[in-house]
mmJSON file of the N, C-alpha and C atoms, coordinates in Angstrom:
{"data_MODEL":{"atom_site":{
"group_PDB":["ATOM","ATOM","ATOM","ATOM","ATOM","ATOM","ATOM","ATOM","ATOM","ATOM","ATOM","ATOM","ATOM","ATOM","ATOM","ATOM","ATOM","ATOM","ATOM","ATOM","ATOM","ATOM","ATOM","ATOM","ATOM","ATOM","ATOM","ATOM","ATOM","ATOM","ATOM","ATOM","ATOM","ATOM","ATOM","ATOM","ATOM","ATOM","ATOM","ATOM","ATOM","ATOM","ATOM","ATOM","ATOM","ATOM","ATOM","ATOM","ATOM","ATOM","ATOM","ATOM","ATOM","ATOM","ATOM","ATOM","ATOM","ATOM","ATOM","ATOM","ATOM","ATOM","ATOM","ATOM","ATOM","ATOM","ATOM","ATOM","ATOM","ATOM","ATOM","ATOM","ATOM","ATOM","ATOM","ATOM","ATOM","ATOM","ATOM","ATOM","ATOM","ATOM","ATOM","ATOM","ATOM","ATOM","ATOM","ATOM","ATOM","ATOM","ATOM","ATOM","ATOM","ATOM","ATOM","ATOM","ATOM","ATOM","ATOM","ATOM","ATOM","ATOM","ATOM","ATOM","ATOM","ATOM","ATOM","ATOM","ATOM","ATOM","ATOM","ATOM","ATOM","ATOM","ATOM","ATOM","ATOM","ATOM","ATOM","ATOM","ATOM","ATOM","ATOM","ATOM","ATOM","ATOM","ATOM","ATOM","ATOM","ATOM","ATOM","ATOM","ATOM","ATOM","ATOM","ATOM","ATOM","ATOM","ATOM","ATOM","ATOM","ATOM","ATOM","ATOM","ATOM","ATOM","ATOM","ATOM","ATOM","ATOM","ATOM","ATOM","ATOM","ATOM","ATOM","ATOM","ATOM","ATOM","ATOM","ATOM","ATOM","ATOM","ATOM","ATOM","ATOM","ATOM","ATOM","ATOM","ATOM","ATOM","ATOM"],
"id":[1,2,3,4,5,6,7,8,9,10,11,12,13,14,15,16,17,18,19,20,21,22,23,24,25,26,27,28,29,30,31,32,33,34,35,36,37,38,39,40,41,42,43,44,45,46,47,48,49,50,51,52,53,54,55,56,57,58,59,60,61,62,63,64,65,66,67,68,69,70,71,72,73,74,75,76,77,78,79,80,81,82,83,84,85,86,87,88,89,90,91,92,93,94,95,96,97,98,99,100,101,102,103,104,105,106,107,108,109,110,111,112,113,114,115,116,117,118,119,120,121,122,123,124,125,126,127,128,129,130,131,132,133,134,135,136,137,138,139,140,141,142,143,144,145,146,147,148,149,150,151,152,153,154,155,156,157,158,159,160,161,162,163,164,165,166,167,168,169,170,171],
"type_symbol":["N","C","C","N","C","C","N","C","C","N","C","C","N","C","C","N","C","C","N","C","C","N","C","C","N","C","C","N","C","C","N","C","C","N","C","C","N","C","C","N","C","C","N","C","C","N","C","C","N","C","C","N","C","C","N","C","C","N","C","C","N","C","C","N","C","C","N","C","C","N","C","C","N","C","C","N","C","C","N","C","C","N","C","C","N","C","C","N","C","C","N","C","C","N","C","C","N","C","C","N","C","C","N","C","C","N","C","C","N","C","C","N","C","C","N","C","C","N","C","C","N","C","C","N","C","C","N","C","C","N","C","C","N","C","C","N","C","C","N","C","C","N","C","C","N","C","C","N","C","C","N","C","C","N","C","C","N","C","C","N","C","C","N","C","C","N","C","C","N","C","C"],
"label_atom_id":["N","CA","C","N","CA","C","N","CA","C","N","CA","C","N","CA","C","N","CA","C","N","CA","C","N","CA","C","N","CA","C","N","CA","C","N","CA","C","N","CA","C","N","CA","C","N","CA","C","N","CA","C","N","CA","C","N","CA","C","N","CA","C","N","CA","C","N","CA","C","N","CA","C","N","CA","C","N","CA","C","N","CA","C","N","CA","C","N","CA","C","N","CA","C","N","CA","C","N","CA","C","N","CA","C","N","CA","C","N","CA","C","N","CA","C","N","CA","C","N","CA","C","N","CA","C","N","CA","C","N","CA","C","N","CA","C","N","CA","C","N","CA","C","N","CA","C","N","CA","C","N","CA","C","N","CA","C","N","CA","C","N","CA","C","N","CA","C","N","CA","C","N","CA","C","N","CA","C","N","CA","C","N","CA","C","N","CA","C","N","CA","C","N","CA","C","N","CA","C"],
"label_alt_id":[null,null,null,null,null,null,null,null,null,null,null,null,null,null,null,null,null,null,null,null,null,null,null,null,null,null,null,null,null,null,null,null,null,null,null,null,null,null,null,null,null,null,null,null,null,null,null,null,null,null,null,null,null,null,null,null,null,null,null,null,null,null,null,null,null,null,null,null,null,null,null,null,null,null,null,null,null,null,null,null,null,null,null,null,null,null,null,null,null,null,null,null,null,null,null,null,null,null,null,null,null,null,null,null,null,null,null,null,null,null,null,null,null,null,null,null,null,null,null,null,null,null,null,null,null,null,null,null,null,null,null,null,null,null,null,null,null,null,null,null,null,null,null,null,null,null,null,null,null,null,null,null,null,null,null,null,null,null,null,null,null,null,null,null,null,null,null,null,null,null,null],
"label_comp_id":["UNK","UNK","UNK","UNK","UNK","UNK","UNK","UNK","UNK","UNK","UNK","UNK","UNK","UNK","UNK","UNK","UNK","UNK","UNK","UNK","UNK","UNK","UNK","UNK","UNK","UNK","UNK","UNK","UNK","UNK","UNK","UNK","UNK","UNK","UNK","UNK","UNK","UNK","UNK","UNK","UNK","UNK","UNK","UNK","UNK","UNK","UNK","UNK","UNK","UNK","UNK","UNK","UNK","UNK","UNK","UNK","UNK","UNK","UNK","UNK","UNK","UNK","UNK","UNK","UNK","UNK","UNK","UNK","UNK","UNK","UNK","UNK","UNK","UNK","UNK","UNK","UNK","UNK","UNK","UNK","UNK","UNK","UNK","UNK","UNK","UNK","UNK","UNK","UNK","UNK","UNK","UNK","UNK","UNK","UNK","UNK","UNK","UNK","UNK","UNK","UNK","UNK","UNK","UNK","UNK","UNK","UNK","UNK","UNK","UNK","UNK","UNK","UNK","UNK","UNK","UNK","UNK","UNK","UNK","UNK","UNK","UNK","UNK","UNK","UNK","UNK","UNK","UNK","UNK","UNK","UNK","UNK","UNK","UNK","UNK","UNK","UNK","UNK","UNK","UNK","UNK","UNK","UNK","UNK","UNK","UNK","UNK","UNK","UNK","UNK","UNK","UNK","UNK","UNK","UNK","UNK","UNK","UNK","UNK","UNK","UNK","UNK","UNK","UNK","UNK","UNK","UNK","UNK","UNK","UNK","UNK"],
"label_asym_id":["A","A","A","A","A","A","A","A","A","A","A","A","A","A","A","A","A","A","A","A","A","A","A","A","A","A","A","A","A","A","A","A","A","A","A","A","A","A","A","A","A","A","A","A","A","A","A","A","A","A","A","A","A","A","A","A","A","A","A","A","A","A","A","A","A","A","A","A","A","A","A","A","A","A","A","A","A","A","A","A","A","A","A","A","A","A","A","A","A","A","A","A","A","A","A","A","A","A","A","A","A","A","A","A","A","A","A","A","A","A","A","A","A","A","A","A","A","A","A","A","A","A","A","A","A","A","A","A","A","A","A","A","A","A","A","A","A","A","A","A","A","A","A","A","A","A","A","A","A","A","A","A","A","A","A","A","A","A","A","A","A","A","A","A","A","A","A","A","A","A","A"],
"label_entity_id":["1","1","1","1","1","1","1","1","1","1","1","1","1","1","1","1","1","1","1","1","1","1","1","1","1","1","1","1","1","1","1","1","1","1","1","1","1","1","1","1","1","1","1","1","1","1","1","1","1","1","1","1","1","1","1","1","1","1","1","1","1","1","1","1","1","1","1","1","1","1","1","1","1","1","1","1","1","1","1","1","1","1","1","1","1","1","1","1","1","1","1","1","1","1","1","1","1","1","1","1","1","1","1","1","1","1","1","1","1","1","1","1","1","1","1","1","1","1","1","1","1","1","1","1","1","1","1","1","1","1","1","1","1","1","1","1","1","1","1","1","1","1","1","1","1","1","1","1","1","1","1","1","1","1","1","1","1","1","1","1","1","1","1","1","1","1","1","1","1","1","1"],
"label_seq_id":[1,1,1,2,2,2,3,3,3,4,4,4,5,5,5,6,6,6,7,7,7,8,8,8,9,9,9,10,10,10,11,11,11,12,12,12,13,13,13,14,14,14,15,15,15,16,16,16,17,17,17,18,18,18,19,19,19,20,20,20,21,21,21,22,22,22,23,23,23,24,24,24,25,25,25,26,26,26,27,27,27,28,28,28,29,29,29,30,30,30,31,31,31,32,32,32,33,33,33,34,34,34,35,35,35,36,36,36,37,37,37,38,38,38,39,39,39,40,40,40,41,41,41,42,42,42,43,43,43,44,44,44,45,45,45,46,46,46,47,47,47,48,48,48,49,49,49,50,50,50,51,51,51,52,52,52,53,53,53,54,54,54,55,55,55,56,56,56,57,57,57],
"pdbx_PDB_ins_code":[null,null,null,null,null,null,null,null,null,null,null,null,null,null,null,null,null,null,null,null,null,null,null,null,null,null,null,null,null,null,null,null,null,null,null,null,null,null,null,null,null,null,null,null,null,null,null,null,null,null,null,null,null,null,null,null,null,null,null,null,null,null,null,null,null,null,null,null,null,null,null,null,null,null,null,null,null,null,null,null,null,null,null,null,null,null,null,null,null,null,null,null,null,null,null,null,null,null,null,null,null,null,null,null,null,null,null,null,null,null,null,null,null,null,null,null,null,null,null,null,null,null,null,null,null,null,null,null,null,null,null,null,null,null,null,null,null,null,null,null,null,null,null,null,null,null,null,null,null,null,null,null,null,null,null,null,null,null,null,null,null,null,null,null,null,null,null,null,null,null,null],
"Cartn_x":[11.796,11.248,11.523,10.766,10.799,11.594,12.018,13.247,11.746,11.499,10.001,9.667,9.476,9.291,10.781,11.902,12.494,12.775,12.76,12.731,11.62,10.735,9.573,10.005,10.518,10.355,11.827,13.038,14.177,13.492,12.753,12.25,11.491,10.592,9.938,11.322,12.379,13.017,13.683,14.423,14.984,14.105,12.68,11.81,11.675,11.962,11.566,12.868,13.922,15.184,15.642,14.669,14.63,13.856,13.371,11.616,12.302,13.078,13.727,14.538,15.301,16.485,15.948,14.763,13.745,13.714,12.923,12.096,13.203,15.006,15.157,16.306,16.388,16.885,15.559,14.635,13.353,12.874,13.229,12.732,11.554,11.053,9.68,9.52,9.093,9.375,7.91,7.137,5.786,6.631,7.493,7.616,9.068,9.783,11.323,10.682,9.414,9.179,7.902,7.373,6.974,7.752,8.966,10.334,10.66,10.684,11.246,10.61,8.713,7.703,7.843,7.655,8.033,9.575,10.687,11.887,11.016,10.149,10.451,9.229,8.112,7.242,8.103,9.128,9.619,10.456,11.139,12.275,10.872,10.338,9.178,8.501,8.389,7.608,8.709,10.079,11.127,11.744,11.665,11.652,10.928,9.068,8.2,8.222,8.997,8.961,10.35,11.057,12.014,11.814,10.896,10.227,9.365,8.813,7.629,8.692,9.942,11.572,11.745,11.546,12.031,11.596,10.21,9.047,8.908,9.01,8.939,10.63,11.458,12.568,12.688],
"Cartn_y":[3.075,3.504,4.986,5.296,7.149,7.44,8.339,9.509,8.997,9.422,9.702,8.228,7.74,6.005,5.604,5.809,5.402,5.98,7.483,7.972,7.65,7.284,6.868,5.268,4.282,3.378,3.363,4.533,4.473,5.052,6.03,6.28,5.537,4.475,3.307,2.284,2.319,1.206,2.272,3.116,3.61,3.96,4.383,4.215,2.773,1.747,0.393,0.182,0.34,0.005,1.248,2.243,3.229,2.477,2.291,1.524,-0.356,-0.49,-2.083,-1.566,-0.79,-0.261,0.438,1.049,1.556,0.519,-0.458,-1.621,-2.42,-2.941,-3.517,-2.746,-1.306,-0.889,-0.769,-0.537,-0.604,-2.118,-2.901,-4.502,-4.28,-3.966,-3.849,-4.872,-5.795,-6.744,-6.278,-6.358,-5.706,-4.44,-3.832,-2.298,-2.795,-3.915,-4.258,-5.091,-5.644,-6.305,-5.983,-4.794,-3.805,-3.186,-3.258,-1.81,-3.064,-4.103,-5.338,-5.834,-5.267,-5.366,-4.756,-3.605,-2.332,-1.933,-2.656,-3.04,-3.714,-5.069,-6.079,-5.617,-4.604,-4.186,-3.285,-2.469,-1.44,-2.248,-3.254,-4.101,-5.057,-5.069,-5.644,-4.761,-3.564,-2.195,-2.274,-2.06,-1.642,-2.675,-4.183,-5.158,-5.094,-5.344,-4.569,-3.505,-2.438,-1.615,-1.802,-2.697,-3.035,-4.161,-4.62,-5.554,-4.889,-4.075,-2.713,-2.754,-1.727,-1.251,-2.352,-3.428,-4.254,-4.512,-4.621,-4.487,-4.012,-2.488,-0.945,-1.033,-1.587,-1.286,-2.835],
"Cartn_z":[-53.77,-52.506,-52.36,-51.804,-51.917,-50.569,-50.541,-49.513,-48.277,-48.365,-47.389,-46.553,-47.426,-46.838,-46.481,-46.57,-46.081,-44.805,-44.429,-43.634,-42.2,-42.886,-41.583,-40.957,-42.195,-41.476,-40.517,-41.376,-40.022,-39.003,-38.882,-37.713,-36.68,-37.411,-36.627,-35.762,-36.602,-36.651,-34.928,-35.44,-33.945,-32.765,-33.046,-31.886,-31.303,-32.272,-31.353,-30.754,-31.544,-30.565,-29.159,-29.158,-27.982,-26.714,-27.589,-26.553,-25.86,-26.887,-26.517,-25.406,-25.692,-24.056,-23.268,-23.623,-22.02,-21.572,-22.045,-21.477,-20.576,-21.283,-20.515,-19.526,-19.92,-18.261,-17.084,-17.766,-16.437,-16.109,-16.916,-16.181,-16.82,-17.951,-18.527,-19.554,-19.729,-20.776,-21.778,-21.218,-22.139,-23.325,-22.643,-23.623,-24.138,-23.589,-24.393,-25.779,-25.819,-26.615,-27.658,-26.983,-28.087,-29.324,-28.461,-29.206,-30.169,-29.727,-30.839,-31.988,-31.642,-32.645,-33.388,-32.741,-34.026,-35.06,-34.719,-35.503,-36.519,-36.097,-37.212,-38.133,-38.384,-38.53,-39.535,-39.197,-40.022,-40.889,-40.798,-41.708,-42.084,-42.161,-42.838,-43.986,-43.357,-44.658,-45.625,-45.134,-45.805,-46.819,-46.225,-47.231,-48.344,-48.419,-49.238,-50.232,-49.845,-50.485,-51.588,-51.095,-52.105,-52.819,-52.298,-53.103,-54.629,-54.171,-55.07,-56.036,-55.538,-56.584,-57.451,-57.222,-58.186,-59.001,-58.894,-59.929,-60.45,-60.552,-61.12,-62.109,-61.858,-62.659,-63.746],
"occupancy":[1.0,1.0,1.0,1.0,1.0,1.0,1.0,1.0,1.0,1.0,1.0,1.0,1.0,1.0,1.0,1.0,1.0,1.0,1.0,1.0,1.0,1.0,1.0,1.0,1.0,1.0,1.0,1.0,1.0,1.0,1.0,1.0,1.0,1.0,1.0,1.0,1.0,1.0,1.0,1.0,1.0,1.0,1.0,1.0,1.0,1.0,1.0,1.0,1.0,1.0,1.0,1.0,1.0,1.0,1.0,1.0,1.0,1.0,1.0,1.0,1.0,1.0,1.0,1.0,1.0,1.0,1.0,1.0,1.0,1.0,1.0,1.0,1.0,1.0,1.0,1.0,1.0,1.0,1.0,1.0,1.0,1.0,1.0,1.0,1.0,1.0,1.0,1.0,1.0,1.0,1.0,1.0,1.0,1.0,1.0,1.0,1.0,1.0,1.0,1.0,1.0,1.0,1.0,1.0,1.0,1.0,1.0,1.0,1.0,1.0,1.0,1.0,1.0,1.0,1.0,1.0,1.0,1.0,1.0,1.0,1.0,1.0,1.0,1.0,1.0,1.0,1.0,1.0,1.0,1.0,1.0,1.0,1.0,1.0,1.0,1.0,1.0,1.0,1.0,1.0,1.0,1.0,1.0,1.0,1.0,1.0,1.0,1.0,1.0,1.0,1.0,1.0,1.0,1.0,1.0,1.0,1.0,1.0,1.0,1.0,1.0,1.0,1.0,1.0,1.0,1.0,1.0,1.0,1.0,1.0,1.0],
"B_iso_or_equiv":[0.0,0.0,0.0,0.0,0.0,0.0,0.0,0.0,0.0,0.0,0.0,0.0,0.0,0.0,0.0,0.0,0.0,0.0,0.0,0.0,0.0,0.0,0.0,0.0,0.0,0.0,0.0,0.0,0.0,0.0,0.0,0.0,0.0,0.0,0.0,0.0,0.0,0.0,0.0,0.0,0.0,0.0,0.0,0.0,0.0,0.0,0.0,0.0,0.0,0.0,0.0,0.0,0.0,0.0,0.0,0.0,0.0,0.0,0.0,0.0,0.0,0.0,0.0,0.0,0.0,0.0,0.0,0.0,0.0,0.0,0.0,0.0,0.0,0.0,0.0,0.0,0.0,0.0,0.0,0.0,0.0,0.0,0.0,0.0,0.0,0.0,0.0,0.0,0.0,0.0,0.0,0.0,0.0,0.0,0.0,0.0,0.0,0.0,0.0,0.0,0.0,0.0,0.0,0.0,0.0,0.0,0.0,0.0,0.0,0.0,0.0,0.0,0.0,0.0,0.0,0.0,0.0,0.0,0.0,0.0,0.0,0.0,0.0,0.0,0.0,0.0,0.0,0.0,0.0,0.0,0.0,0.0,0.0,0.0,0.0,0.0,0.0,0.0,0.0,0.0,0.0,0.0,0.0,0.0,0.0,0.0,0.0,0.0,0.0,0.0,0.0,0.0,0.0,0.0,0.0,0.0,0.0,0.0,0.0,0.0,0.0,0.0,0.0,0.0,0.0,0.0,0.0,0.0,0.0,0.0,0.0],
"pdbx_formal_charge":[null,null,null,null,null,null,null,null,null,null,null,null,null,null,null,null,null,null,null,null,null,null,null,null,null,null,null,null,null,null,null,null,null,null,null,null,null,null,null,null,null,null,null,null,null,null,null,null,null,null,null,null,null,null,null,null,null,null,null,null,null,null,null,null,null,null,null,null,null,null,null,null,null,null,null,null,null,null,null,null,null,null,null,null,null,null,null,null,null,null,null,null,null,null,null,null,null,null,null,null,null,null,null,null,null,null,null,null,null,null,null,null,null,null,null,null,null,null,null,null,null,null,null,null,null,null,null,null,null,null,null,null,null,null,null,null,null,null,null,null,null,null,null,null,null,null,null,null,null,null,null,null,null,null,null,null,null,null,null,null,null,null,null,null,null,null,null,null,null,null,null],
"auth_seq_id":[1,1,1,2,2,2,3,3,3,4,4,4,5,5,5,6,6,6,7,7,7,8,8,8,9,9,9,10,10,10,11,11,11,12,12,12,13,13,13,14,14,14,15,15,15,16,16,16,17,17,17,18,18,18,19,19,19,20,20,20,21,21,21,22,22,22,23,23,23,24,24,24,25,25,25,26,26,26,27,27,27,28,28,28,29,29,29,30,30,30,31,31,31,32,32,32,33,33,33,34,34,34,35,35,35,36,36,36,37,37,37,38,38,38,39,39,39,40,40,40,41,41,41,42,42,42,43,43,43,44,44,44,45,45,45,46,46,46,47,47,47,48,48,48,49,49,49,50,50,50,51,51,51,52,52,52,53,53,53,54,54,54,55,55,55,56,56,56,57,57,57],
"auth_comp_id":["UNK","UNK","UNK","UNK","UNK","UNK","UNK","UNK","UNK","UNK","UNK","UNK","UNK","UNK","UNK","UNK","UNK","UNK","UNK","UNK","UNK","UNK","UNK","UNK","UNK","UNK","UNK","UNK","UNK","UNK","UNK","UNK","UNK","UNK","UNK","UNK","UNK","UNK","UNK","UNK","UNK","UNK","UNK","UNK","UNK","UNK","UNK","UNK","UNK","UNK","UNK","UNK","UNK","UNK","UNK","UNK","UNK","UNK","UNK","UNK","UNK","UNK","UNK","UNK","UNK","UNK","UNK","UNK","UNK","UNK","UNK","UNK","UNK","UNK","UNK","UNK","UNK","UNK","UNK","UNK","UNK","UNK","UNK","UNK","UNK","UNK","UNK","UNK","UNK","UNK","UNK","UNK","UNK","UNK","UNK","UNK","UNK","UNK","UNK","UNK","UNK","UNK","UNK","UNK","UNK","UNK","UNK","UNK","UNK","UNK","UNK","UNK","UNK","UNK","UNK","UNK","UNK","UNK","UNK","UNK","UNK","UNK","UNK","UNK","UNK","UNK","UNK","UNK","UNK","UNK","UNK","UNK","UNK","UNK","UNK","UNK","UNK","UNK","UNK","UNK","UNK","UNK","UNK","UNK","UNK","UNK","UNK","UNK","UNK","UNK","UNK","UNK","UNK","UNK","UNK","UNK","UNK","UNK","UNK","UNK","UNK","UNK","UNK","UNK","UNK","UNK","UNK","UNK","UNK","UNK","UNK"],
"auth_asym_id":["A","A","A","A","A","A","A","A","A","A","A","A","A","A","A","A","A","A","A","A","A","A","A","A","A","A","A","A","A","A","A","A","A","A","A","A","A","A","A","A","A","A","A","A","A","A","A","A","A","A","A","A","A","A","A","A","A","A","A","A","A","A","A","A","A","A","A","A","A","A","A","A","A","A","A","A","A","A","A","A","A","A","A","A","A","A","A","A","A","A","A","A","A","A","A","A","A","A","A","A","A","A","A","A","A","A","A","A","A","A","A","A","A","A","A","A","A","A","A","A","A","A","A","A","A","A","A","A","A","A","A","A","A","A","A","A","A","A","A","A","A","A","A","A","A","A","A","A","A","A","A","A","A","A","A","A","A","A","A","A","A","A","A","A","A","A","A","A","A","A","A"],
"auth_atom_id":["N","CA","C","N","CA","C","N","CA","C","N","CA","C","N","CA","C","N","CA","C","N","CA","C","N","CA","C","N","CA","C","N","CA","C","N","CA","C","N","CA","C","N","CA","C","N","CA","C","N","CA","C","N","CA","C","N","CA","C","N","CA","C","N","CA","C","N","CA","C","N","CA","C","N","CA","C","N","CA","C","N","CA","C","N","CA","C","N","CA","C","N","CA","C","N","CA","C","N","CA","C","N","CA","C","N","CA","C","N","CA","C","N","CA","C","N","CA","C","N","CA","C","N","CA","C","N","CA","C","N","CA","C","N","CA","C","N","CA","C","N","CA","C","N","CA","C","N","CA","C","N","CA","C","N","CA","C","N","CA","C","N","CA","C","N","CA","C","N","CA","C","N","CA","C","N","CA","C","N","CA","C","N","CA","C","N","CA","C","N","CA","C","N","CA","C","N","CA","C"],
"pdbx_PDB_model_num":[1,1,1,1,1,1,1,1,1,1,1,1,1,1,1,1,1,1,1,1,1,1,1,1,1,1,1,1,1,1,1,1,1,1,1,1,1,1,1,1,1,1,1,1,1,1,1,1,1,1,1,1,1,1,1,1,1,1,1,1,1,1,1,1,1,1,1,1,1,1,1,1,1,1,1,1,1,1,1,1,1,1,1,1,1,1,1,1,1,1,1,1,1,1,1,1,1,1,1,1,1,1,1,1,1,1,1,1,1,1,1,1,1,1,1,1,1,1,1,1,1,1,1,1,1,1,1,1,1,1,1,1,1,1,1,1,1,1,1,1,1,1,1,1,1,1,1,1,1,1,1,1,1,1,1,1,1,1,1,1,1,1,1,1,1,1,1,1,1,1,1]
}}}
């Protein structure tokens, strides 16, 4: 997995857990459970892509 891809999907991963503690200090469940989509979306790319690594070696 490249520097690069790993870097985007930590970045997905801490925008959803930003977006999960907006949501539930504002009582927002629509945007606490967006932030929770987008975690499992990024540990999903990031699984994948170590999935790819394994293949390649």
């Amino acid at each position: 997995m490249s520097t690069a891809d790993k870097a985007k999907n930590k970045a997905e991963d801490l925008a959803g857990q930003a977006k999960e503690k907006f949501g539930d200090a504002t009582d927002d469940q629509g945007l606490k459970n967006e932030g929770k989509a987008d975690q499992v979306k990024s540990n999903l790319k990031d699984a994948g892509e170590k999935i790819k690594d394994a293949f390649r070696n």
